[in-house]
C-alpha positions, 0 to 999 in steps of 0.5 A: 574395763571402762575406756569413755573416761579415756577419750574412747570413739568409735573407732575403739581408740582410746587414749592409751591405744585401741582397747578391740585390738588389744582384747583381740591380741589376748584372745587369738582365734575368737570368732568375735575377732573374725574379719567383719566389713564395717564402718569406722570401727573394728571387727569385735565391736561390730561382730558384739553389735551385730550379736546384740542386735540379733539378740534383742530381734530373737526377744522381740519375736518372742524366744526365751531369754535363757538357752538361745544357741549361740550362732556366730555368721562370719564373712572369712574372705569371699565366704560366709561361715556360720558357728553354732553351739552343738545340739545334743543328740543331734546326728547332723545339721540343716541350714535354711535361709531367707532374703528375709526374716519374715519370708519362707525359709528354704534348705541351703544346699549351697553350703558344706558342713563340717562338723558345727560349722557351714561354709558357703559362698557369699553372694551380695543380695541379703540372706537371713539363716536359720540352722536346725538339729536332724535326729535319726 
């Protein structure tokens, strides 16, 4: 839908009401809808920029544009929770992380795993993430 035409800000309050609350209301328990600190908005369209953002980095580094797995990084209250789409033939899952994209990732022990999702505990400095598929 298109909501300019309707007064939309940055808020997503257009005006006949807050068109994210409302997709998020119809769409119980989508990551998108995932608590997410931003500000003056609300938590899809910031989880959607955030999405985008890494989308066009993973372009400018050179990744192919079809077939990228889809990772989701969720802060839920004082953790961080990170999604991922299933590898087949995978056996089980590492994550690495990095204060930065372009520096040495190292394993991520901090973290436990249950199934396709990491939980750890979220610190204040930066961390960037980087999950891998083990087959053994």
């Amino acid at each position: 839908d298109y909501f300019l035409d309707l007064g939309a800000d940055d808020n997503c309050d257009y005006s006949g009401g807050n068109w994210a609350q409302e997709w998020c209301a119809e769409h119980p328990g989508d990551p998108l809808c995932e608590y997410c600190s931003c500000a003056h908005s609300q938590s899809l369209n910031c989880n959607r920029k955030g999405r985008a953002f890494w989308y066009m980095l993973a372009r400018l580094e050179g990744w192919p544009s079809d077939g990228l797995p889809h990772l989701t990084i969720i802060l839920s209250g004082s953790n961080i929770v990170l999604h991922w789409d299933a590898v087949a033939g995978a056996d089980s899952y590492k994550v690495y992380s990095s204060a930065a994209p372009d520096l040495e990732y190292t394993e991520d022990a901090s973290g436990t795993f249950d199934g396709t999702s990491w939980t750890a505990p979220a610190t204040e400095e930066v961390r960037c993430y980087r999950v891998t598929a083990v087959t053994e």
